[in-house]
N, C-alpha and C positions, 0 to 999 in steps of 0.2 A: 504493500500500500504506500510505503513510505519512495519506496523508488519512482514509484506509478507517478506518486504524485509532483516529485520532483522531476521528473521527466518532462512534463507538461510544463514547469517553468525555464525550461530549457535549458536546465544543466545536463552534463556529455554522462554517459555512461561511467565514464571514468571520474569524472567529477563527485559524482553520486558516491561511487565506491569509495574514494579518500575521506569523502566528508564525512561519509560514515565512521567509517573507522575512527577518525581523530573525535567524532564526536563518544564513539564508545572509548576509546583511551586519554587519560584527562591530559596529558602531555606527552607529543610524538614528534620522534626525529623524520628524518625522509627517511634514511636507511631502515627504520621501522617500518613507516608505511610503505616503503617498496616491498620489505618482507610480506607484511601480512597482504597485498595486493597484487603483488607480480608484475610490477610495473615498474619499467626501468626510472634511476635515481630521476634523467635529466627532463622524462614527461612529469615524473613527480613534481619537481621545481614550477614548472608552468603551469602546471593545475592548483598550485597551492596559490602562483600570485594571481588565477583567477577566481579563487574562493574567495581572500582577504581584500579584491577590488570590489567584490561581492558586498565586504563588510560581513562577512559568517567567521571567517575566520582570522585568528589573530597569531600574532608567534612571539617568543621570548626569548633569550639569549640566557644560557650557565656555560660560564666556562669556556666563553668563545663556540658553544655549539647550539645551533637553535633549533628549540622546538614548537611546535604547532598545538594550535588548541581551539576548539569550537568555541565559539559566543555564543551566549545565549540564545534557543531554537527563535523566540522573540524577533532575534534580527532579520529573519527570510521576512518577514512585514513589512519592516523599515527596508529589506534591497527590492519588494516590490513596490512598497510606495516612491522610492528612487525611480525605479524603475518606468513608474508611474508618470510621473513627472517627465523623466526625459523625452519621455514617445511625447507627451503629448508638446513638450516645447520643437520636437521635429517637424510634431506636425502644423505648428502653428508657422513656423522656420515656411516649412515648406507651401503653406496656404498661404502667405505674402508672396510667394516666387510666384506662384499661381496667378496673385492676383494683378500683379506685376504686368504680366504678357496676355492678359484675357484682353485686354482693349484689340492687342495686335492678332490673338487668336479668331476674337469677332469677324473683325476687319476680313481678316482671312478667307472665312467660313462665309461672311457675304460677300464676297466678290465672285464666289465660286456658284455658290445656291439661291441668288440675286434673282427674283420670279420665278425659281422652282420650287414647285408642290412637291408637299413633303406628308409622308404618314409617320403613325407615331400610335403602336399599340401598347396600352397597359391592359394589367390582369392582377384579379387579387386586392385586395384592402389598398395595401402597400402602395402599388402600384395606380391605385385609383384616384390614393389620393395626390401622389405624386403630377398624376393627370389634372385635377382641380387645382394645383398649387399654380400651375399654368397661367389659369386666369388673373390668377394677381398680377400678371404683366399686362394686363389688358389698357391700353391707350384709350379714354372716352369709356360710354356705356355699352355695358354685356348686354346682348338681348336672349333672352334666357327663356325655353320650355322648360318649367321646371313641375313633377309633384310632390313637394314636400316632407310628406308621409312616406315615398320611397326613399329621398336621398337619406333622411334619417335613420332607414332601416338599414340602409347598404355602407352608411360611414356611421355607425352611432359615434356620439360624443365630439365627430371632427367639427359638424356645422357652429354651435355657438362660439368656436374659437376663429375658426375663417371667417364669419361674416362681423368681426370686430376688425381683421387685418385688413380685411376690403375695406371695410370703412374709411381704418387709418391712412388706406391708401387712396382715400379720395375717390374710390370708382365705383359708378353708378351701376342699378343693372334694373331693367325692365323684365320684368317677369311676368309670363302668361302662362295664367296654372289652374287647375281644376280645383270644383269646390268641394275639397275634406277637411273638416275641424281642422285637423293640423295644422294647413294652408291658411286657415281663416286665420287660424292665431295668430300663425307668424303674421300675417298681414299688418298687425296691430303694431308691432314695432319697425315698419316700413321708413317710419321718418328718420328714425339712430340707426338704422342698418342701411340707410341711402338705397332704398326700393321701391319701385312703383308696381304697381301691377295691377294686373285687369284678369279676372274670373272666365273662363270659358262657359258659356249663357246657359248651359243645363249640367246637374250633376253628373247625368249619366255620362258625360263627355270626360270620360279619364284618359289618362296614360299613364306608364310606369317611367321609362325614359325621358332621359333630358338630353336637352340639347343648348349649350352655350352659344353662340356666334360673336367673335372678337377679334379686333385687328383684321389680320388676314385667315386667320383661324376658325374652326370650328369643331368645337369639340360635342362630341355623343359619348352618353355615358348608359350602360346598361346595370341597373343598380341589380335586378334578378339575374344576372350571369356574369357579374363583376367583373367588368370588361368595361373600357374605355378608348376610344381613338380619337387621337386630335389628327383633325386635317388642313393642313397650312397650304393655303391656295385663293388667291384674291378673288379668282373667278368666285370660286363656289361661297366664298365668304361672302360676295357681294349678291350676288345670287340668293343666299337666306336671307342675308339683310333687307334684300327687296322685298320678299314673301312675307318676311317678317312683320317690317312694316304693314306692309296691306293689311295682315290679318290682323295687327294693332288697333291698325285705325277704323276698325268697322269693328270692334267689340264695344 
């Protein structure tokens, strides 16, 4: 258990083996632990100074001859919270580099796909919501099919936290939705959630699916088969927009 477990913090096999030992003997030379491990002196040497950069282990000098000694088990804590820390200042290191060259990556990426239509499938929770974070790039107002009562089943918990960020982010969205309590309710905070919307004129008139339309995008979302595609294409984007409208203006 105890190698098992250190294994997964990625000490070497041989690493493992030394530690142990010195942690069962309370003070070891090398040529002891070479004995009791079968490991020539000069690998002995190099795995002890990468235990003691570990911070596990420490050594002490009698006599001009030094011996080794566990620190307290305590310490594998403290060399994962080190640990801990360093990955995450890498990655922090490394997401300025990132964000350094994104302008020129941009740049890049539209010079090349500058009015091409682009698809973009999600699947799954994860992935669905990933697909709605989308919209929070939206330029101007979302014109939205939305039914409520679905999106809330297919993302619980995500919509009260989105439709505070859409807020913050200044973007409007028109919503043409069928009439279920749910729908009705939200309706009521349409003025702090920057939402307009207009009822489809009979209840029996439902749907499960939505459909964003934004920028040059358009996203459909299948809340019963948790599936999502954003399709980036002016044509088709302007295209629902048109429809859109119409069917706005006559409800």
């Amino acid at each position: 258990m105890i190698e098992k477990i250190l294994k997964q913090l990625n000490f070497s096999s041989k690493e493992i083996e030394v530690y142990l030992i010195i942690t069962k003997i309370d003070q070891a030379s090398v040529s002891l632990i070479s004995k009791e491990t079968n490991i020539n002196r000069t690998t002995i040497y190099d795995i002890l100074e990468n235990l003691m950069s570990k911070g596990i282990v420490s050594k002490i000098k009698k006599s001009s001859k030094s011996f080794f000694y566990a620190l307290p088990p305590s310490r594998l804590t403290d060399y994962l919270e080190r640990e801990r820390r360093e990955y995450n200042l890498k990655i922090d290191i490394q997401k300025e580099r990132i964000e350094k060259i994104m302008p020129e990556l941009i740049s890049l990426q539209n010079l090349h796909s500058k009015n091409k239509p682009r698809v973009h499938f999600f699947s799954g929770e994860k992935g669905m919501r990933e697909a709605y974070e989308d919209s929070l790039t939206a330029e101007g107002t979302i014109r939205a099919y939305a039914n409520v009562e679905e999106m809330h089943k297919g993302l619980p918990n995500f919509f009260p936290e989105y439709y505070k960020r859409r807020t913050q982010a200044n973007i409007h969205i028109k919503a043409i939705i069928p009439q279920n309590e749910i729908s009705k309710s939200r309706v009521q905070k349409n003025s702090e959630e920057m939402r307009t919307t207009k009822f489809l004129p009979e209840e029996k008139m439902t749907f499960s699916p939505e459909i964003n339309i934004y920028n040059d995008k358009v996203l459909l979302v299948s809340w019963r088969e948790s599936m999502a595609i954003i399709i980036q294409s002016k044509e088709l984007a302007d295209f629902h927009k048109l429809t859109y409208d119409l069917l706005w203006d006559n409800l």
